[in-house]
C-alpha positions in Angstrom: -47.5 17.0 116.5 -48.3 13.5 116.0 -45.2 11.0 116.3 -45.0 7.6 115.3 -45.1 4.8 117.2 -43.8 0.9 116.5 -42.9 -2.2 117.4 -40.8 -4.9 115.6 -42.5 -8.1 116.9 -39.8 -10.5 116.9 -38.5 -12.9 120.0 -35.0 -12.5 122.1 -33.3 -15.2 120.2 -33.5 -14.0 116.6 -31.5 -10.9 116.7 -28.8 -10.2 114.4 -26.7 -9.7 117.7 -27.4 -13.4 118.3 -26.8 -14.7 114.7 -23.3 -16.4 115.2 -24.7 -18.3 118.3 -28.3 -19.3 118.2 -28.7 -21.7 114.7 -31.3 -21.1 112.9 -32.2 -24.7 112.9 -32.5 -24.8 116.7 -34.9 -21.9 117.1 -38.1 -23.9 117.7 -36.0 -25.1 120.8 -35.9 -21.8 122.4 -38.5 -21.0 124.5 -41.1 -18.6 123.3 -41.5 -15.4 125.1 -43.0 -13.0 122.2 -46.5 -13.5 122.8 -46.5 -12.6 126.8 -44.0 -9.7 125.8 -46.2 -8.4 123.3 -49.6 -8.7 125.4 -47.2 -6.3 127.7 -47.2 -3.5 124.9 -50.9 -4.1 123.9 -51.9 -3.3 127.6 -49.2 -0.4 128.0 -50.7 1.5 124.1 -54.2 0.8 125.7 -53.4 2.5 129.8 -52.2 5.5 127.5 -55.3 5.1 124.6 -52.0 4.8 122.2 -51.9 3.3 118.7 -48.8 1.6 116.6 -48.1 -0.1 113.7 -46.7 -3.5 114.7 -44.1 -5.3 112.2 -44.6 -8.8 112.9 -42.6 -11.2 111.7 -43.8 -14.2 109.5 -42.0 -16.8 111.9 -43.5 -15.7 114.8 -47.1 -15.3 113.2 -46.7 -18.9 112.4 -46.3 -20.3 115.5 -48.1 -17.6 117.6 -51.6 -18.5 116.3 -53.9 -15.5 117.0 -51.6 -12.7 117.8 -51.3 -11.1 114.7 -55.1 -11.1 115.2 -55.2 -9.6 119.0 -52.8 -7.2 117.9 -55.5 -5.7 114.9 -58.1 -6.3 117.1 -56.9 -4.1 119.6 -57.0 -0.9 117.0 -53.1 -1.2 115.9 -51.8 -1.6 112.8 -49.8 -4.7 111.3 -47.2 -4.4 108.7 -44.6 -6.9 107.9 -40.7 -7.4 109.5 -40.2 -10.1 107.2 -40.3 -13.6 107.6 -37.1 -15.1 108.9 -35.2 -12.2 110.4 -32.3 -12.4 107.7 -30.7 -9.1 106.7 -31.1 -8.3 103.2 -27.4 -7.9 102.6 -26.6 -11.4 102.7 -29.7 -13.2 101.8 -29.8 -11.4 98.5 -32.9 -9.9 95.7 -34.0 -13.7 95.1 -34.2 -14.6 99.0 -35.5 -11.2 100.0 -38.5 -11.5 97.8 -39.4 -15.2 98.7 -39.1 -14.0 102.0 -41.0 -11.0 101.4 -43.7 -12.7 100.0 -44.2 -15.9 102.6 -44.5 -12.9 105.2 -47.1 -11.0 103.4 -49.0 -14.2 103.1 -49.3 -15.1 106.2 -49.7 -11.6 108.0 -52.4 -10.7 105.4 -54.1 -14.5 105.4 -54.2 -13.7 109.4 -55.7 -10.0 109.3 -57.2 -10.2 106.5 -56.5 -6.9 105.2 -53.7 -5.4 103.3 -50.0 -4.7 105.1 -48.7 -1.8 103.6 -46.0 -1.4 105.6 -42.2 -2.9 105.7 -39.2 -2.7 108.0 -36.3 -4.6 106.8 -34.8 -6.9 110.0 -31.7 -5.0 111.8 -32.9 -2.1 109.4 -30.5 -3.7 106.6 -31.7 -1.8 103.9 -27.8 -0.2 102.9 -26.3 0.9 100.2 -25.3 -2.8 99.4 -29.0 -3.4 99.4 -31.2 -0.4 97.4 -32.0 -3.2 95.3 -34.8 -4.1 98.0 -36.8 -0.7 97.5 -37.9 -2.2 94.0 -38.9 -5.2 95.2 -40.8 -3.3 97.9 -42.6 -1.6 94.9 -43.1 -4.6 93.3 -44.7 -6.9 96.0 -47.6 -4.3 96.7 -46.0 -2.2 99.7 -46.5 1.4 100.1 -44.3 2.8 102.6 -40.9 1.3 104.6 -39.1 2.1 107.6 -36.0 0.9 107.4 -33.5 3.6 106.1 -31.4 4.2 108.7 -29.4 7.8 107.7 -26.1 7.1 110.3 -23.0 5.5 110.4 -23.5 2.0 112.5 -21.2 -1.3 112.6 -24.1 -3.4 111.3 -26.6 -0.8 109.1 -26.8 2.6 107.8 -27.2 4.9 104.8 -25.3 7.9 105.6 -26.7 10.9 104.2 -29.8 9.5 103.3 -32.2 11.8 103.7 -33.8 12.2 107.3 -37.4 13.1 106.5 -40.3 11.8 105.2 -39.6 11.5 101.5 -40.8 9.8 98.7 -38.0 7.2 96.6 -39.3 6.5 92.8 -38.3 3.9 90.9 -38.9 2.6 87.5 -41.9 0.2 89.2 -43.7 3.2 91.4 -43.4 5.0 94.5 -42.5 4.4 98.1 -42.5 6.3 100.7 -39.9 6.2 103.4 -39.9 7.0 107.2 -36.6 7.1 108.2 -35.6 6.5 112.1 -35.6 9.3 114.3 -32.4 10.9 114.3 -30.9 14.2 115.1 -28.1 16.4 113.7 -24.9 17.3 115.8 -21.7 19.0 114.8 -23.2 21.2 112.1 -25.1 18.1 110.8 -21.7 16.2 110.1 -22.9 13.5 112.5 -26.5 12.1 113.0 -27.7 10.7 116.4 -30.1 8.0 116.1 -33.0 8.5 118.8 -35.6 6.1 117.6 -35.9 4.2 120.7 -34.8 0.6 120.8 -31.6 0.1 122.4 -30.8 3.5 121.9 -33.9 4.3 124.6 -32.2 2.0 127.1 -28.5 3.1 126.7 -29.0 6.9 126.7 -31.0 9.0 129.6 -34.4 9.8 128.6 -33.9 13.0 128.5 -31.5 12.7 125.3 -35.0 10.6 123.4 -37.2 13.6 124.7 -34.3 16.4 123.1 -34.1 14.4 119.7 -38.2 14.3 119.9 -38.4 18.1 120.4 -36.2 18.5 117.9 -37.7 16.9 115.1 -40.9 18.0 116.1 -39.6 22.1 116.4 -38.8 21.3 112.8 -42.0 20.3 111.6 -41.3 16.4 111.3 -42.7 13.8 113.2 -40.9 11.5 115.5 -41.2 8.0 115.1 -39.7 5.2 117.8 -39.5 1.7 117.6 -38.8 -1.2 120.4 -38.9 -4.9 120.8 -41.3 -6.9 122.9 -37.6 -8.8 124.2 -36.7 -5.3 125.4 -39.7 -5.4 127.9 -38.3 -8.7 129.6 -35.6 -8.6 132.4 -36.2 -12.3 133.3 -35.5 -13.4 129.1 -32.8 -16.1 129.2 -29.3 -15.4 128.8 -27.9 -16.3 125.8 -23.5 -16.2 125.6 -22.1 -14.1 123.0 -20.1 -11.5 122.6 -19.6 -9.0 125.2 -20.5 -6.1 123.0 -23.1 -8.1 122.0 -24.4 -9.3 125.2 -23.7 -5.4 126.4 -26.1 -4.2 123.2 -29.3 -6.9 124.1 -29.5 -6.7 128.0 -28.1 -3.3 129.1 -31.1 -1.7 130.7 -33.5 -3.8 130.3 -35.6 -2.7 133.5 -35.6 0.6 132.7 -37.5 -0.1 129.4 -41.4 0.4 130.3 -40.7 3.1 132.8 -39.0 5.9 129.7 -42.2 4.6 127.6 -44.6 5.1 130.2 -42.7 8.9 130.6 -43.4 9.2 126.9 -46.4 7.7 125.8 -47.6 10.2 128.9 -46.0 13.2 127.2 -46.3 13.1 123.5 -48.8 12.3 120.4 -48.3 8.9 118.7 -50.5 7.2 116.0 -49.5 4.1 113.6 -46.7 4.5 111.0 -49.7 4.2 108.2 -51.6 7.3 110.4 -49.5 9.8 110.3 -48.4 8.9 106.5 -51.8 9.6 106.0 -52.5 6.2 104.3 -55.2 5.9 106.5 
């Protein structure tokens, strides 16, 4: 079975985590680590002959002249993460498809190809926000990544479905790849096990369970990470403990699980194993 494998290419400072203490105004004064962090994954997939689809976002493609470029150049795919990191709930359909747009501009003006892919920032496609899937439709993409079927403080549809599936709308088709989760308690309950923070604060072996599980079942897998999560040395930034407790728990154990699993399973871009490719 091939699993999915992807990266949301944004920097330590714009997480939603972070939105009630780092301004959005004073982001060009943080310090960019995203590029170095990033050229960490790039030579991680390529030790392991590995391929993702990485969702950059448009603020970072901006100022990081040439990466979205390295990135393609190095086999992977890019798709887009949006452009300023907002969640779709509160910016709203006008916003979201300014934003939308900016970022497909600039990722596809710097690859030169089409991005077919979207993941919605802090996966903030809810039920407050179905309204996005039609603008999805509208603004050329073909498949997202960003329903989220569990119950979570900041995002979540659940009972969304879990699979693959496709969601039509008056405009068209899109097809969705959910988050890897897994069903407990007679499938009342849904553990996410997509990677992310969820590969740092569990033991590996819980990612590697929710892997063979989905895979026993005839589904692929797919995992996503951050470059930040990569970088034990990032600044500190004060917030919230449970913030703070969510962004930096386990940061060094990070590239040692991926190593364990990029050395133990298939994985192939988002737009691969969709077959859009």
């Amino acid at each position: 079975m091939i699993n999915a494998l992807s990266v949301d290419v944004e920097d330590y400072f714009h997480v939603s985590a972070f939105e009630h203490n780092v301004n959005r105004s004073d982001w060009d004064r943080y310090p960019l680590r995203v590029e170095k962090n990033t050229e960490v994954l790039l030579d991680l997939f390529d030790s392991h002959q590995v391929r993702a689809s990485f969702f950059v976002l448009g603020w970072v493609a901006e100022r990081v002249p040439g990466l979205v470029k390295r990135i393609q150049g190095r086999g992977h795919e890019i798709a887009c993460h949006g452009f300023g990191h907002e969640r779709l709930d509160v910016i709203g359909p006008h916003r979201f498809r300014e934003d939308l747009r900016r970022a497909k501009h600039v990722l596809e003006d710097q690859c030169g190809a089409p991005v077919l892919g979207y993941r919605a920032p802090s996966f903030s496609i809810t039920p407050k926000s179905v309204w996005a899937v039609d603008i999805l439709i509208e603004e050329g993409f073909v498949y997202d990544s960003s329903i989220f079927p569990i119950h979570h403080d900041v995002y979540g549809m659940p009972g969304a479905d879990p699979g693959i599936h496709s969601i039509r709308r008056e405009a068209g088709i899109l097809r969705e790849f959910p988050p890897t989760t897994v069903p407990l308690l007679g499938g009342k309950v849904r553990l996410p096990a997509a990677g992310g923070g969820y590969l740092r604060l569990f033991p590996l072996w819980v990612t590697r369970l929710a892997i063979d599980r989905v895979n026993e079942g005839g589904r692929p897998a797919v995992l996503y990470m951050h470059p930040w999560e990569f970088d034990p040395e990032q600044p500190r930034i004060k917030a919230r403990m449970k913030s703070r407790f969510r962004h930096y728990c386990n940061l060094r154990t990070t590239i040692h699980k991926m190593r364990s699993l990029l050395g133990s399973y298939a994985f192939a871009p988002l737009r691969q194993v969709l077959g859009l490719s």
